[in-house]
PABAMAR-259218 format. One record per residue (C-alpha): residue in three letters; x negated, y negated, z negated. Coordinates in Angstrom, 1 decimal. Layout:
N
residuo:ala X:X Y:Y Z:Z
...
This chain:
260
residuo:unk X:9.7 Y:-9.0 Z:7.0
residuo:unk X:9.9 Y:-9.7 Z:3.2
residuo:unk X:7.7 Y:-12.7 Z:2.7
residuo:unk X:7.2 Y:-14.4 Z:-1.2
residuo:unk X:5.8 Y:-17.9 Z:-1.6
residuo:unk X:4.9 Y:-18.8 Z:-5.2
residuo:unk X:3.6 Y:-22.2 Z:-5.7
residuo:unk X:4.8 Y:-25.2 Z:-8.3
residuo:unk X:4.3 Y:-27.5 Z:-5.6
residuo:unk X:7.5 Y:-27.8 Z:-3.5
residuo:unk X:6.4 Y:-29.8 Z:-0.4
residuo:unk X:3.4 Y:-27.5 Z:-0.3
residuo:unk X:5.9 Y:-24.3 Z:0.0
residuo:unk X:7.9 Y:-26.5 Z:2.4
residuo:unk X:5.0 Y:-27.0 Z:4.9
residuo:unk X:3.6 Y:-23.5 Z:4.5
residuo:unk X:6.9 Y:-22.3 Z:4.7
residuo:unk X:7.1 Y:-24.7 Z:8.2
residuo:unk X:3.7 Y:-23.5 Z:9.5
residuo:unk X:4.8 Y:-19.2 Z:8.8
residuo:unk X:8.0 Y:-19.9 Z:11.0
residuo:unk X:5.8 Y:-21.4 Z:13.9
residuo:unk X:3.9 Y:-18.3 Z:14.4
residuo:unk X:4.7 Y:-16.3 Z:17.4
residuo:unk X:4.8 Y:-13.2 Z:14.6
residuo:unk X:7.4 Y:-14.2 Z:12.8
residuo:unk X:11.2 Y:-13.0 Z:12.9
residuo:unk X:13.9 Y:-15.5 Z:14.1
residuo:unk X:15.7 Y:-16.2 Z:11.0
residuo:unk X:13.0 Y:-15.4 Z:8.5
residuo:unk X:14.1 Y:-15.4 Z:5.2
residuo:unk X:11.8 Y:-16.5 Z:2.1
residuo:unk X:11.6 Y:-15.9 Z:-1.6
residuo:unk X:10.4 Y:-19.2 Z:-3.2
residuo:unk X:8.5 Y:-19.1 Z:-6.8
residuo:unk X:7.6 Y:-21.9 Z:-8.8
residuo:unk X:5.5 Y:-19.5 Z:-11.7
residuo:unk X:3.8 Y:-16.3 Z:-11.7
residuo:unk X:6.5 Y:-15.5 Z:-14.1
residuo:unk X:9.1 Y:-16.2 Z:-12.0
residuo:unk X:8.1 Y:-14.1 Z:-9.0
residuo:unk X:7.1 Y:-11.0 Z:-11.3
residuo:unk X:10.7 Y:-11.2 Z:-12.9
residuo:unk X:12.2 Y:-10.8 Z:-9.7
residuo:unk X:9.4 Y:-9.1 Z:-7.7
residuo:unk X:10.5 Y:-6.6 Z:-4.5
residuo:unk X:8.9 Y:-5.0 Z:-2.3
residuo:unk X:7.5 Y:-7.3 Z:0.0
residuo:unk X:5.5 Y:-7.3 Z:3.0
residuo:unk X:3.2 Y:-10.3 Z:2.0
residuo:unk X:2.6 Y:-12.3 Z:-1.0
residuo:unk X:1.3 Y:-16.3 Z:-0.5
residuo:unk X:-0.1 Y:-17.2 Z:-4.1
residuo:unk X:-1.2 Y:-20.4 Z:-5.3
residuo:unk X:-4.8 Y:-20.2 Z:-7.5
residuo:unk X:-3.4 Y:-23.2 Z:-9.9
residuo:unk X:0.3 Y:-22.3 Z:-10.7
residuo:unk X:2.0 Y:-25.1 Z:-13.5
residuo:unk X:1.1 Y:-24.4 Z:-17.6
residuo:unk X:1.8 Y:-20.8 Z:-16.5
residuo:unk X:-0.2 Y:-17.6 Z:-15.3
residuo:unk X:-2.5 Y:-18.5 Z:-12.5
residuo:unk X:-2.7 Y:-16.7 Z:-9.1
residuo:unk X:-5.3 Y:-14.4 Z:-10.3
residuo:unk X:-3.9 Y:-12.9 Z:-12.7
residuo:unk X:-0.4 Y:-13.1 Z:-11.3
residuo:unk X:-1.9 Y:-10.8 Z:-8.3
residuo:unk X:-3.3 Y:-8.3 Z:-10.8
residuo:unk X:0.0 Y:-8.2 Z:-12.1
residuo:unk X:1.4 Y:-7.3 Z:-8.3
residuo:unk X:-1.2 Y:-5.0 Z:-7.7
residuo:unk X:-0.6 Y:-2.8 Z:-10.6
residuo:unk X:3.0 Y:-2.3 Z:-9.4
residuo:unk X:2.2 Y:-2.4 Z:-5.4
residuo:unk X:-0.6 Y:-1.4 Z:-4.1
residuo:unk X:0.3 Y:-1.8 Z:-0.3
residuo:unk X:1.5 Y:-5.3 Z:-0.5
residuo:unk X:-0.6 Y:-7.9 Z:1.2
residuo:unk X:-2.0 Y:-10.7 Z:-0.9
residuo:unk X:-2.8 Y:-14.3 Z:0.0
residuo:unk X:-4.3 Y:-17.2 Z:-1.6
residuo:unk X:-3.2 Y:-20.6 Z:-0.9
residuo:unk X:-5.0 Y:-22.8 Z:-3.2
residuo:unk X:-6.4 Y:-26.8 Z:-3.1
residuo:unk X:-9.4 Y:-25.1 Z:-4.6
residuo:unk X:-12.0 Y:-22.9 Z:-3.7
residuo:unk X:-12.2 Y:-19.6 Z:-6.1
residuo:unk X:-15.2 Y:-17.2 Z:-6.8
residuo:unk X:-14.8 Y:-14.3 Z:-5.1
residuo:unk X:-15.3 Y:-12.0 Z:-8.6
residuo:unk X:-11.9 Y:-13.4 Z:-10.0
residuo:unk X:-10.1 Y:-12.1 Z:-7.0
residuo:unk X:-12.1 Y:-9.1 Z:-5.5
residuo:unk X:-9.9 Y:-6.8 Z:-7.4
residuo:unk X:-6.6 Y:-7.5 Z:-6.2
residuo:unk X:-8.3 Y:-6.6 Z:-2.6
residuo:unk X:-6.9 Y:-10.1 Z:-1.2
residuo:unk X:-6.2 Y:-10.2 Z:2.8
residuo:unk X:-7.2 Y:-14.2 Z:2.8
residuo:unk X:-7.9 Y:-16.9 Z:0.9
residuo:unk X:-6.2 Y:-20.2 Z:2.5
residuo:unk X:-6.9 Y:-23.6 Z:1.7
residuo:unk X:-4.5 Y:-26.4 Z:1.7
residuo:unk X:-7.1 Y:-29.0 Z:3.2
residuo:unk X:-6.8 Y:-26.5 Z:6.7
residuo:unk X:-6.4 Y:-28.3 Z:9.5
residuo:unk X:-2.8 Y:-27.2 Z:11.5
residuo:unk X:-4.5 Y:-25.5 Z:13.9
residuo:unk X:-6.1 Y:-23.8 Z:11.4
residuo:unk X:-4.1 Y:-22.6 Z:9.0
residuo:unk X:-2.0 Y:-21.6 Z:12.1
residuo:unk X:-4.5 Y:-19.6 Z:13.6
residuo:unk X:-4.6 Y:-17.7 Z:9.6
residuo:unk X:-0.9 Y:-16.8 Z:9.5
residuo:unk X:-0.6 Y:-15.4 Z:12.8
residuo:unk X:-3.6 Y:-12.8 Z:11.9
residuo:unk X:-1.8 Y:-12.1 Z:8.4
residuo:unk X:1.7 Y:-11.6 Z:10.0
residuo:unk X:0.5 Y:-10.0 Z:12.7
residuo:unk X:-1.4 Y:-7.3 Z:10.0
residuo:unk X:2.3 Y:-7.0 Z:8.6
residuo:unk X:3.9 Y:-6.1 Z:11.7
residuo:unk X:1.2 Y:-3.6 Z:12.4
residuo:unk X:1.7 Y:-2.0 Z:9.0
residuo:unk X:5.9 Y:-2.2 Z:9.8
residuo:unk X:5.1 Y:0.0 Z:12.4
residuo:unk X:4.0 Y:2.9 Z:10.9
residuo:unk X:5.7 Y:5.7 Z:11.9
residuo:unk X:8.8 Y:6.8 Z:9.3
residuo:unk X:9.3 Y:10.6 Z:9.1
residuo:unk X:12.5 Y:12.5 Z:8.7
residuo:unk X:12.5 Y:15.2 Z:6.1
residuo:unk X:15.8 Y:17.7 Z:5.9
residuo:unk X:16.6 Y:19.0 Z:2.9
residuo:unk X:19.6 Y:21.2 Z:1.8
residuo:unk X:21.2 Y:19.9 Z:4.5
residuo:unk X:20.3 Y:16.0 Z:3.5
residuo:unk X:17.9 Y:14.1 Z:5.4
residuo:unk X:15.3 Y:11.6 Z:3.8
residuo:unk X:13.1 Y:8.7 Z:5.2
residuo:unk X:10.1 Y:9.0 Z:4.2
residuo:unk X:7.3 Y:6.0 Z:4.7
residuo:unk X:3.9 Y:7.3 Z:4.9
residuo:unk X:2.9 Y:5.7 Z:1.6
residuo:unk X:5.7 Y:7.4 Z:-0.1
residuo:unk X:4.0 Y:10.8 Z:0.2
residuo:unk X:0.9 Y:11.8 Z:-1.8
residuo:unk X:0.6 Y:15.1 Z:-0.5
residuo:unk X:2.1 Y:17.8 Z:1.3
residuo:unk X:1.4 Y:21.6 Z:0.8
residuo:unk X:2.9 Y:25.3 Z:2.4
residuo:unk X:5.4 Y:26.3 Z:0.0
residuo:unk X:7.6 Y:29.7 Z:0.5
residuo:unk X:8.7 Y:29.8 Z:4.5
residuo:unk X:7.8 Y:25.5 Z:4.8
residuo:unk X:6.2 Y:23.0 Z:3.2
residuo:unk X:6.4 Y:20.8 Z:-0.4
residuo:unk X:6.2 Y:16.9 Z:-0.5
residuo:unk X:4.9 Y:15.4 Z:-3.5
residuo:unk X:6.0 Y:11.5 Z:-3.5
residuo:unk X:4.9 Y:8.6 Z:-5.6
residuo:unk X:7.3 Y:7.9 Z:-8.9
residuo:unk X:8.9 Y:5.4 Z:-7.0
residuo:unk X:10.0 Y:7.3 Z:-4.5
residuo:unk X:10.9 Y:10.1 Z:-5.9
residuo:unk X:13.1 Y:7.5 Z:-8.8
residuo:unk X:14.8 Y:6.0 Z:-5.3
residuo:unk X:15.6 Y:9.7 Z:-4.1
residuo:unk X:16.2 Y:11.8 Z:-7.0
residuo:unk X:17.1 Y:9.1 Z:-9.8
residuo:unk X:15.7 Y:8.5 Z:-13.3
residuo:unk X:15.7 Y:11.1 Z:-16.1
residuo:unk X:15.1 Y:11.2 Z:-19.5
residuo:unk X:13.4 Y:14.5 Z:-19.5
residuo:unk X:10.1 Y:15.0 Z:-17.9
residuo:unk X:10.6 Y:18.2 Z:-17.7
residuo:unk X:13.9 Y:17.3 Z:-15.3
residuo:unk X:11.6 Y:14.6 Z:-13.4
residuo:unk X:11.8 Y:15.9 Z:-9.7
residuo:unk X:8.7 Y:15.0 Z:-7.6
residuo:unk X:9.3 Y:16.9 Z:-4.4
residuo:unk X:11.1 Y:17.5 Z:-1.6
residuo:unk X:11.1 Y:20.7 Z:0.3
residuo:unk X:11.8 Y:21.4 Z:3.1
residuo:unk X:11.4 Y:24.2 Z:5.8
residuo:unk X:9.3 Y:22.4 Z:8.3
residuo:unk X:5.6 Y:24.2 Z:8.1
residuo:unk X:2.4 Y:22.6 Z:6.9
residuo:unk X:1.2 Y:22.7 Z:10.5
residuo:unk X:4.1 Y:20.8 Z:12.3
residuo:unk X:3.2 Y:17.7 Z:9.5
residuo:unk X:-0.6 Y:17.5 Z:10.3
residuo:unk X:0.3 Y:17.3 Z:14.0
residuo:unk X:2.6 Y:14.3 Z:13.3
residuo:unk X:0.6 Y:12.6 Z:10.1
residuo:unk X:-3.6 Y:13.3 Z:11.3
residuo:unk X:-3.7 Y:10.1 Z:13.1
residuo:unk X:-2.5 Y:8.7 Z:9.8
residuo:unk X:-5.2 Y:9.2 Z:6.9
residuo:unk X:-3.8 Y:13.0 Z:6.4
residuo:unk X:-6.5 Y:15.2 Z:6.2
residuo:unk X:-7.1 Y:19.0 Z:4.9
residuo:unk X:-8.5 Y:19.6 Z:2.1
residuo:unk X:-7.3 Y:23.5 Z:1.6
residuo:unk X:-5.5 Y:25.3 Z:4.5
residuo:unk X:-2.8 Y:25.2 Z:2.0
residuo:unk X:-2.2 Y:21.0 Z:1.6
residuo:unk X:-3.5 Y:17.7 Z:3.2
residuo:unk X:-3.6 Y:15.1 Z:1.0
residuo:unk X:-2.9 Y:11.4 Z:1.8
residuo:unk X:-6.1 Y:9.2 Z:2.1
residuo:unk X:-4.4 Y:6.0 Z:0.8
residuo:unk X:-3.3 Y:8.0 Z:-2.1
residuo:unk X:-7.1 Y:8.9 Z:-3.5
residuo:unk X:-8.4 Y:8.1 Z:-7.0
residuo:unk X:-11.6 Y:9.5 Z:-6.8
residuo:unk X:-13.8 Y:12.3 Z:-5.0
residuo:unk X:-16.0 Y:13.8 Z:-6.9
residuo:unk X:-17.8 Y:17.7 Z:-6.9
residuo:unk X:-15.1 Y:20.2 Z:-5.7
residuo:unk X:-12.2 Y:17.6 Z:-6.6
residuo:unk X:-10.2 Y:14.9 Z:-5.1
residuo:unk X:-8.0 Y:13.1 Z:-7.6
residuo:unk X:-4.9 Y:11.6 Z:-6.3
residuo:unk X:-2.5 Y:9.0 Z:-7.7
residuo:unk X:0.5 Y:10.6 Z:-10.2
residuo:unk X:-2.4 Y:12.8 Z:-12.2
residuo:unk X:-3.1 Y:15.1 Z:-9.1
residuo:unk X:-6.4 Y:17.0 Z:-9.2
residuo:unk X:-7.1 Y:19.2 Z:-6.0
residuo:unk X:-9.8 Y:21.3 Z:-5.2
residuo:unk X:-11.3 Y:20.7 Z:-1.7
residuo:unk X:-12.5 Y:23.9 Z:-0.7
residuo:unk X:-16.5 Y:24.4 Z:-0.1
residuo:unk X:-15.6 Y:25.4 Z:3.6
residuo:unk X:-13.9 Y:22.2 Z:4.6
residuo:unk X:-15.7 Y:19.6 Z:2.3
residuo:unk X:-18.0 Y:18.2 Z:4.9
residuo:unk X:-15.3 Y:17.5 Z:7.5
residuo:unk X:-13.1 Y:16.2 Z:4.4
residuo:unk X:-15.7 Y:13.8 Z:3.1
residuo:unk X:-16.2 Y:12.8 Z:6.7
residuo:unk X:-12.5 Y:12.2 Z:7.6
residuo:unk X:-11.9 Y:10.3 Z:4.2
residuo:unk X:-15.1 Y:8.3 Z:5.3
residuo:unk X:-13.9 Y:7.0 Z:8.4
residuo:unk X:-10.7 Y:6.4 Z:6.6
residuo:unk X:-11.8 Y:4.0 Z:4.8
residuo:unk X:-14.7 Y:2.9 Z:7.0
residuo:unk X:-18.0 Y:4.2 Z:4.9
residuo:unk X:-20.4 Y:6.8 Z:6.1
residuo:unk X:-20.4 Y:8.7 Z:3.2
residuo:unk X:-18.0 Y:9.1 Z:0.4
residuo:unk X:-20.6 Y:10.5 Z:-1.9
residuo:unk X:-23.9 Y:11.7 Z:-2.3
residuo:unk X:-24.3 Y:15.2 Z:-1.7
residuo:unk X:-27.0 Y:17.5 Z:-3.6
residuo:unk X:-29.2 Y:20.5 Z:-2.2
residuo:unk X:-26.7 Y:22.7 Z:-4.5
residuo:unk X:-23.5 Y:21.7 Z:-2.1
């Protein structure tokens, strides 16, 4: 578990820290990355599990805008306040916060927080990893990594994020050498099977598309992170728009016209 605590206060990291290693969810021997500026911990950010911010953070950046800063670069990472002060919740609704702590919490209570939040984190470690051969290499892929998968010759085409794809492939200096796939020859089929239970969900019989990877849906097109633009077929729009629904708990994910 990669945890980050940024905070200019020390003894205030030192008893959050204290309270994070009492939980019954944390790892024997946790390890922490301390931060006394926003500027600090985006120098040196990783990919970590969760995030504890302080609202009020020295001369520097605050915790707002140091977690729009994080979210731009990770949008899976879980963010949470720990502030002396209460905040409005329009200056932080759009980093999608997972709590907002306050130092005046009793023990008990503040206890009772952490255990939820690392509890969520060990949830989300246990996603399932899947094993992708290709020429004769095989790749770990986290669900997140993959924005969607389609049939391609004999098996099946994995578009990752740019991250992923950097990690696998490597940087280049030519787009036109910038590899954003893997393929393999395991068949469209096999993956739904293994990734339905997981936000995957047809959109063509020819590609599912990743839920937590969606832009926008709008008409006959679901726009994905990386520039994707997909048509979801007329056929399988309704069960699309009701899968991506309960994805993201909403009844509808647009408004559909007479003309649909």
């Amino acid at each position: 578990m990669k945890i980050a605590i940024c905070d200019d206060c020390q003894e205030d990291i030192r008893q959050l820290e204290e309270c994070i290693r009492e939980s019954k969810f944390c790892p024997k021997n946790q390890e922490f990355c301390k931060y006394s500026s926003g500027e600090a911990l985006l120098a040196d950010y990783r990919d970590f599990d969760v995030v504890f911010l302080d609202m009020k953070i020295g001369e520097g950046m605050n915790g707002a805008l140091t977690a729009q800063n994080i979210r731009m670069r990770d949008s899976k990472v879980i963010i949470v306040f720990y502030s002396e002060f209460e905040s409005p919740a329009s200056r932080i609704s759009s980093v999608r916060p997972y709590d907002y702590l306050l130092k005046k919490y009793s023990k008990e209570e503040l206890t009772q927080c952490l255990d939820m939040v690392l509890e969520e984190v060990q949830n989300k470690e246990e996603l399932p990893r899947l094993p992708v051969v290709c020429d004769g290499k095989v790749f770990i892929l986290r669900i997140s990594d993959i924005i969607y998968i389609q049939i391609y010759r004999k098996g099946s085409q994995i578009w990752l994020t740019d991250k992923k794809a950097e990690e696998i492939w490597g940087s280049v200096s030519s787009e036109k050498e910038h590899k954003q796939t893997i393929e393999t020859k395991t068949r469209l089929k096999e993956y739904y099977q293994e990734l339905k239970n997981y936000g995957f969900i047809y959109a063509s019989e020819s590609y599912i598309i990743n839920a937590e990877r969606v832009i926008s849906r709008q008409k006959d097109i679901v726009r994905l992170q990386g520039g994707h633009n997909l048509i979801v077929v007329r056929r399988m729009r309704k069960v699309f728009d009701e899968e991506l629904g309960k994805y993201y708990g909403v009844r509808y994910i647009r408004e559909r016209t007479k003309k649909e």
